[in-house]
C-alpha positions in Angstrom: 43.1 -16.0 4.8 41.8 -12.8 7.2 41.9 -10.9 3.6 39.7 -13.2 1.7 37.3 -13.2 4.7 37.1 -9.7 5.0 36.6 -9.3 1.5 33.8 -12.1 1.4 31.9 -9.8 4.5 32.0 -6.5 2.6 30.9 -8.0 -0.9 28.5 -9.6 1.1 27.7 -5.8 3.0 27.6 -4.4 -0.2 24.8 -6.6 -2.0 23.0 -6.7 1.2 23.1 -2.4 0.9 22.2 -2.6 -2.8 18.5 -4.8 -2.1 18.2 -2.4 0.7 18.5 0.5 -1.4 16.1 -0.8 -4.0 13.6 -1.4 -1.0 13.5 2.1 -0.8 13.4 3.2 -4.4 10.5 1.0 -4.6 8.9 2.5 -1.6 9.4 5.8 -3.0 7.9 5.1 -6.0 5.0 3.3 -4.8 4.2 5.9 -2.3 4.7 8.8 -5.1 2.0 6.9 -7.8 -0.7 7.4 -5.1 0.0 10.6 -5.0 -0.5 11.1 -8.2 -3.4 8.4 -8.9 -5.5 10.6 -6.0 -4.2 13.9 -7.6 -5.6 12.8 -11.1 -9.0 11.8 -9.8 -9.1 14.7 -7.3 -8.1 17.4 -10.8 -10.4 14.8 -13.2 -6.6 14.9 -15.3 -7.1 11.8 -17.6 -3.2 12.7 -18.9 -1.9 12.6 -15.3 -3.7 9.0 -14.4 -2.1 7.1 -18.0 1.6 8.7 -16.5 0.5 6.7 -13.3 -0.3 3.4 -15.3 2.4 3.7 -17.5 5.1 4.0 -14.5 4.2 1.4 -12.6 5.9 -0.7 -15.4 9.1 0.8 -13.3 8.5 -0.7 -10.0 7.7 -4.3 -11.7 10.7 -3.8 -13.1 13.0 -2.9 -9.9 11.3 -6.0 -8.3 12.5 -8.3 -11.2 16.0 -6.6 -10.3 15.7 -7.3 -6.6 14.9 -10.7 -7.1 18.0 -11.4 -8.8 20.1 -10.2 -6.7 18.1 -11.8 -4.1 18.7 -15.2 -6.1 22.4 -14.4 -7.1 23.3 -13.6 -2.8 21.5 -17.0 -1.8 23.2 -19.0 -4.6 27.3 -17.6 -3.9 26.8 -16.0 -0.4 24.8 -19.1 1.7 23.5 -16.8 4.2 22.6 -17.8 7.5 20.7 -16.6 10.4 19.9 -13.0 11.1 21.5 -12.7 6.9 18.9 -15.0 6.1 16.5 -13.6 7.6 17.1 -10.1 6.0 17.1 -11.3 2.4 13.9 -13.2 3.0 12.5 -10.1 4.2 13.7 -8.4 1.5 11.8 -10.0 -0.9 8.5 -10.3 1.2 8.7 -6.1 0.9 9.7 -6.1 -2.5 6.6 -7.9 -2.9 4.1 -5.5 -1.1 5.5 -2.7 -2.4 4.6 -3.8 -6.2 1.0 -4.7 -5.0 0.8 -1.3 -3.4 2.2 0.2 -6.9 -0.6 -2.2 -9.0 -3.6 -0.4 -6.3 -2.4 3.0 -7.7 -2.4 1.8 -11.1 -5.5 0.7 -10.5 -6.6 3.9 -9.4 -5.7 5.6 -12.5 -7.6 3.8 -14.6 -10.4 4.1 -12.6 -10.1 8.0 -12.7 -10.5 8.1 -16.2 -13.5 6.3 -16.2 -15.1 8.6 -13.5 -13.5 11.4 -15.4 -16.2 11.1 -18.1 -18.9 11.6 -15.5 -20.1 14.6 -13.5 -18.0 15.4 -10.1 -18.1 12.9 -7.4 -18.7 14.8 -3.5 -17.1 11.8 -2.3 -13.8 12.5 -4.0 -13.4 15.1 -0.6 -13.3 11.7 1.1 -11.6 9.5 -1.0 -8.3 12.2 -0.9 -8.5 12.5 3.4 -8.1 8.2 3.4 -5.6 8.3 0.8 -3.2 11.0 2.5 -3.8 8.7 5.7 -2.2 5.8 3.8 0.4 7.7 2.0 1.8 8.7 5.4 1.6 5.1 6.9 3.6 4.1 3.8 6.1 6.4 4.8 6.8 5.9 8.3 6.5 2.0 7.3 9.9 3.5 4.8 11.4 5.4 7.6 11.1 2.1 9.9 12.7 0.1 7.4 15.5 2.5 6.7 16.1 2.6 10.8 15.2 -0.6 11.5 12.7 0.8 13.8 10.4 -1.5 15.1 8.8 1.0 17.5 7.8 2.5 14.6 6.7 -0.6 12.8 4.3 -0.9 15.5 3.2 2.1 15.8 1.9 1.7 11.5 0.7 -1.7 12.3 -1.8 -0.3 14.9 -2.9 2.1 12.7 -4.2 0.1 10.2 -7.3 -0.2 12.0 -7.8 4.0 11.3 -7.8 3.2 8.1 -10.5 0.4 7.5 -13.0 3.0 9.8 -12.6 5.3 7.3 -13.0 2.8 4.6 -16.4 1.5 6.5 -17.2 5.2 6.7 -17.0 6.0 3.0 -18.5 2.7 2.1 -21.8 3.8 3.9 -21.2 7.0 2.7 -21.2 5.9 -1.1 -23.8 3.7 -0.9 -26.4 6.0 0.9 -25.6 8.1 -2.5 -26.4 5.4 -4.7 -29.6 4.8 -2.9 -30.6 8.5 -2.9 -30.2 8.5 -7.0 -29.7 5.7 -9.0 -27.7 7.8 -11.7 -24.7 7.6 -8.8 -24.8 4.5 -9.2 -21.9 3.8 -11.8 -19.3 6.8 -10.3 -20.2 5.4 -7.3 -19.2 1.9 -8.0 -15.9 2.9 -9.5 -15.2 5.2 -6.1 -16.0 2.0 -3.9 -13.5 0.0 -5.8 -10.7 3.3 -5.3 -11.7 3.3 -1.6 -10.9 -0.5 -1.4 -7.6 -0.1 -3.4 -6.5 2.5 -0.9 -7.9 0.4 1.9 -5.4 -2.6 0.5 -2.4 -0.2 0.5 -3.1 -0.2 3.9 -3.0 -3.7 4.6 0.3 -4.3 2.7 1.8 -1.4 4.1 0.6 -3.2 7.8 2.5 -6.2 6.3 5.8 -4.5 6.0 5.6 -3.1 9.4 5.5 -7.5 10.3 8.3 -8.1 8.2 10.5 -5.2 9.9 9.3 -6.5 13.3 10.6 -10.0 12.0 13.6 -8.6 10.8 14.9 -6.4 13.6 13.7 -8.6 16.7 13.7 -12.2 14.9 10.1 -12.8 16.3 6.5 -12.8 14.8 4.3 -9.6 16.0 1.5 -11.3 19.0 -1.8 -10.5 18.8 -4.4 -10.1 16.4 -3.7 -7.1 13.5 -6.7 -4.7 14.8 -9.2 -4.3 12.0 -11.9 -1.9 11.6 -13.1 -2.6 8.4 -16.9 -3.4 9.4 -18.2 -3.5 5.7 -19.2 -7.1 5.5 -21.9 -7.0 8.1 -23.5 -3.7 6.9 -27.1 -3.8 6.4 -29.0 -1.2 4.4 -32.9 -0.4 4.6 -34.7 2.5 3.2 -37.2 4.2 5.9 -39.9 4.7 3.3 -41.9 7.3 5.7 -39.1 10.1 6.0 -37.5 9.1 2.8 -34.4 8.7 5.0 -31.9 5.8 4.5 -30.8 3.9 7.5 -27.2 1.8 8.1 
């Protein structure tokens, strides 16, 4: 009887290690197309950004296999408890990390677009927010590997660096558009980048939940800090100095 009970716990081990390890090949993956989304609209390479659409076909994909084996532990394992608990929050990350991989996407095919008009200054911008995200996706990664929720908290806190520099680029893009109306339609397509990458952000912050969740079996307290301010900006053109006020 001891045996079959040690043999239930390691199969059990096992498919708890194999979702774990597709957690991370999905992280790696997601984190790695915006990379290359950025890189495509940063080069204006309309080959690089369809590579980028056409893998994220790859991360849907390991979150189909996920949540099987999600489905297929639940249905012969019955886990209780702290197991529960971890395959729950296994597919709660599964599912971030797929909207993270659709933003890139997202990205691409908004590079191509912009690709067809003249360089963008604000692309300088777009890359410094983008690498800001990239590494918040990774320590989020490294938490989750090490079930580090020092670390977890540390990403969720600095989610709010990330919507200032959205708020910042918003004002930046739009006191373009109001210099020259011709900005107007690279401009439009940047905003929408800048919100994608702002988005990575927030899903990336709700990973770093989930790992709190999972390592201490408690919600994080306290309101997520935000510092995305773009819903309460006010424009108005100072028709004397031909200077625009925010």
């Amino acid at each position: 009887m001891q045996n079959s009970n040690d043999h239930i716990v390691r199969s059990f081990d096992k498919e708890l290690r194999t979702i774990h390890e597709i957690i991370i090949r999905m992280g790696g993956m997601a984190e790695n197309q915006l990379a290359e989304a950025v890189d495509a609209l940063v080069q204006r390479d309309s080959a690089k950004a369809e590579m980028v659409r056409a893998e994220d076909a790859k991360i849907d994909a390991l979150e189909e296999e996920l949540e099987a084996a999600v489905v297929q532990l639940i249905a012969l394992r019955q886990p209780v408890a702290n197991d529960l608990r971890a395959v729950i929050s296994a597919l709660k990350i599964s599912s971030d990390l797929e909207r993270i991989g659709d933003y890139a996407k997202n990205i691409a095919k908004r590079s191509i677009a912009i690709n067809q008009m003249p360089p963008q200054k604000s692309v300088t911008s777009i890359m410094r927010m983008s690498r800001l995200v990239q590494e918040i996706v990774k320590d989020t990664l490294d938490a989750f590997s090490h079930s580090d929720k020092d670390r977890a908290i540390d990403v969720w806190h600095r989610d709010e660096e990330v919507d200032e520099m959205y708020t910042s680029l918003f004002r930046e893009l739009l006191t373009y558009m109001m210099e020259d109306p011709r900005n107007i339609g690279a401009c439009t397509h940047m905003l929408f980048i800048a919100k994608n990458i702002e988005r990575m952000g927030d899903h990336a912050t709700n990973i770093a939940e989930t790992i709190y969740y999972l390592s201490t079996g408690h919600k994080l307290e306290g309101k997520r800090p935000k510092g995305d301010r773009t819903p309460f900006q006010i424009l108005s053109a100072e028709e004397d100095n031909g200077e625009v006020e925010i």
